[in-house]
N, C-alpha and C positions, 0 to 999 in steps of 0.2 A: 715092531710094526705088525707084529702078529693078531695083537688085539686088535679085536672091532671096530672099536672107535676108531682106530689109531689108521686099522686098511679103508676104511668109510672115508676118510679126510684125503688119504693117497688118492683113491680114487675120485673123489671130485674136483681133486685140482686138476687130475693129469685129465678129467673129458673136461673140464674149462677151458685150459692152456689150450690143448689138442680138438677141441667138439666133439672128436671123435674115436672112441677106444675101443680094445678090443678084448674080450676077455682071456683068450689066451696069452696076449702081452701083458694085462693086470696079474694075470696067477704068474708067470714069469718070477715080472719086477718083485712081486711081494711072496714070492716062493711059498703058496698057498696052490689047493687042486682047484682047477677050473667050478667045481659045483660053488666054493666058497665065494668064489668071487658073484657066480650068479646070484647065490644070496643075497650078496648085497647090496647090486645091483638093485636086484627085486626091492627090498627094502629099500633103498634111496628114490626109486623110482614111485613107491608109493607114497611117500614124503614130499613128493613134487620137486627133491633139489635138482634129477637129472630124467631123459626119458631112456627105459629102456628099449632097447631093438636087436634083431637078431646076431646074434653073435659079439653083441657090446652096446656099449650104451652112446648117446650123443645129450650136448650140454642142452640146458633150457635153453640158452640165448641165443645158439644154431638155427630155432625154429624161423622160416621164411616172415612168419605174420611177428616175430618180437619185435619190440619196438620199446622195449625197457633197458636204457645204457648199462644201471648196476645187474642186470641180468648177464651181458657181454665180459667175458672174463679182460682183465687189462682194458676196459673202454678207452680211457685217456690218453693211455699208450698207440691205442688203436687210430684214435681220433687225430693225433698228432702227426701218424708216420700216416694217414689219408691226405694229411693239411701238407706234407715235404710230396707226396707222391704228386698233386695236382699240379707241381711245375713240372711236371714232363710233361704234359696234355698240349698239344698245338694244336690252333685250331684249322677244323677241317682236316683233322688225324684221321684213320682210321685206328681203331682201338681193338687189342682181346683181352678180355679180362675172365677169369677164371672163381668160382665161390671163392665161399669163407668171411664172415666177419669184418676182418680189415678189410676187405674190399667192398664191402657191403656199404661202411662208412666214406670210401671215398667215393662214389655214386652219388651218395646221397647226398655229398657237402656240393658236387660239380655246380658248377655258375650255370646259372638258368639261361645265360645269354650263350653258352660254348654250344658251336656245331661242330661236330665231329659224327662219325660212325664206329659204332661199339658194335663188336661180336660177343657173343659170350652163348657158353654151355649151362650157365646157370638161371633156373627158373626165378631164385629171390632174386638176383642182381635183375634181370631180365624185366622183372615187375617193376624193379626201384627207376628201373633208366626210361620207362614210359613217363615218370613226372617230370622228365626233363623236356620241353617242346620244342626243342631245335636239334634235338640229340637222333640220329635213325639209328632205332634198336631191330638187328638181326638174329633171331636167339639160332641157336644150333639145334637143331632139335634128334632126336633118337629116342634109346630107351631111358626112361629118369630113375636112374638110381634113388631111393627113399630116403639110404642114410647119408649120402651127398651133396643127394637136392642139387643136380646136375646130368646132363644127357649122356649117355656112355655107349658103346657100342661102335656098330659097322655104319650105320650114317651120319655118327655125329664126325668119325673121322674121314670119310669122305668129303664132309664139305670143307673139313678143314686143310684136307690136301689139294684143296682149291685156290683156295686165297693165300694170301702174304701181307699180312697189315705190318704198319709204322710200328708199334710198340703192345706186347701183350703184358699184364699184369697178372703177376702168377703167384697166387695166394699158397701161402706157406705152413706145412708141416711140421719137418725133419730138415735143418739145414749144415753141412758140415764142407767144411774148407778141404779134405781127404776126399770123401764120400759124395760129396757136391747135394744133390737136391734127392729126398728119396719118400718114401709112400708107404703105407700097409695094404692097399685096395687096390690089384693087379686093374681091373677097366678104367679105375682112376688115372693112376699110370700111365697107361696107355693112351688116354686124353692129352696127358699133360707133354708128352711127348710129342704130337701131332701138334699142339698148341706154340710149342718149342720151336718146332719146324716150321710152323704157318709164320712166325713174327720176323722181322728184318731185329729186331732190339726185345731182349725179358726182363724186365725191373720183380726185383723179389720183394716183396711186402711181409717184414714178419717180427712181430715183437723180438728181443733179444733173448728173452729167454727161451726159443726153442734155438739159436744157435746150437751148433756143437752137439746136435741132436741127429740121431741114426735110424731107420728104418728099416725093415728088409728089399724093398723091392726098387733097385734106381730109377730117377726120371733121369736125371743127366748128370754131367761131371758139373762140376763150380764153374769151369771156365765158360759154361753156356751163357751163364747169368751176367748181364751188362750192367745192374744198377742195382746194387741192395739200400734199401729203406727199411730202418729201424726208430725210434724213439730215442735213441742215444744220438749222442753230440757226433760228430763223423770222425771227431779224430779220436774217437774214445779205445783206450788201450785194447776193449773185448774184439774190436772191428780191425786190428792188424794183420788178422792172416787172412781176411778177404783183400783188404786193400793192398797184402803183399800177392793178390791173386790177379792183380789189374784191376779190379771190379772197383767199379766208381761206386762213394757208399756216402749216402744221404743221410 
């Protein structure tokens, strides 16, 4: 893995999978000095496969204005666990839903006929839910993180220790049945917790392959989580030690 080629592939799967990397977690994984890793950064990032940004890079398909599936790492997967997420939605819910990709797709799939109200701290989502005309879109607003493309801060968690919606939709990282739900971006975190607390019910949205996946910083333990959604069949062997967690799994 040492070779160029060989870290250049590492790294663009893991800002596909993730959107979003860090370079001190690339030099880690692939046991290289942080400058190496900017390297090639730099270099992919000229290449157009990924964009860089401070302290790591974020996928092309992250971008708020994409609108190209094979740009989206896992589309289909994505597409699918958006199509099992839409029976939770009642209508006249009140909704929170959180960025990321998967969630981007289920917005975009909603029935044009569903009224409900949606919160959310994310600007792309926030833009997606205006084509809906029966949907009231309440964005949270604060400071906007660039590499999240979501509000973070002392007013975004204000308003959220306001409210209490029916079911919040909380786009996924780092997910592990030990370790429960976890982050690399402390204000992130610190959203996602607030967002935790604001919702009566948390359905987790996340392909299968970040399962069994760890980060440093925790949002909550597994037992927070009500409902996991993945792309796998629900009785699929990978999904036993949620479902041996109580966690109802879609």
């Amino acid at each position: 893995m040492a070779k160029k080629e060989g870290r250049q592939q590492f790294i663009l799967h893991e800002v596909r999978m993730h959107s979003r990397v860090l370079l001190t977690d690339l030099a880690h994984q692939l046991n290289v000095s942080t400058d190496t890793i900017r390297r090639d950064i730099r270099e992919l990032d000229e290449e157009g496969k990924l964009k860089k940004v401070h302290g790591g890079a974020i996928s092309i398909g992250f971008h708020y204005n994409n609108d190209i599936p094979k740009a989206i790492y896992a589309f289909e997967n994505k597409a699918l666990i958006a199509r099992k997420a839409m029976d939770l939605i009642e209508p006249k819910s009140v909704i929170l839903i959180s960025g990321g990709t998967t969630n981007l797709e289920l917005v975009k799939h909603l029935p044009h006929k569903l009224e409900a109200t949606f919160f959310t701290p994310s600007l792309p989502i926030a833009i997606e839910l205006l084509a809906h005309p029966n949907i009231e879109v309440i964005f949270i607003g604060g400071k906007l993180s660039r590499q999240a493309q979501i509000s973070v801060g002392g007013s975004a968690l204000n308003t959220l220790s306001e409210i209490k919606v029916d079911l919040c939709f909380m786009g996924t990282g780092w997910l592990d049945p030990t370790n429960g739900l976890t982050e690399f971006d402390w204000e992130v975190v610190q959203m996602k917790k607030a967002m935790i607390n604001a919702s009566k019910k948390v359905a987790s949205l996340t392909i299968s392959e970040k399962l069994n996946s760890t980060q440093r910083y925790k949002i909550c333990e597994i037992q927070s989580i009500d409902t996991l959604i993945t792309e796998l069949d629900c009785e699929a062997e990978a999904l036993r030690p949620y479902r041996d967690q109580n966690i109802t799994v879609l």
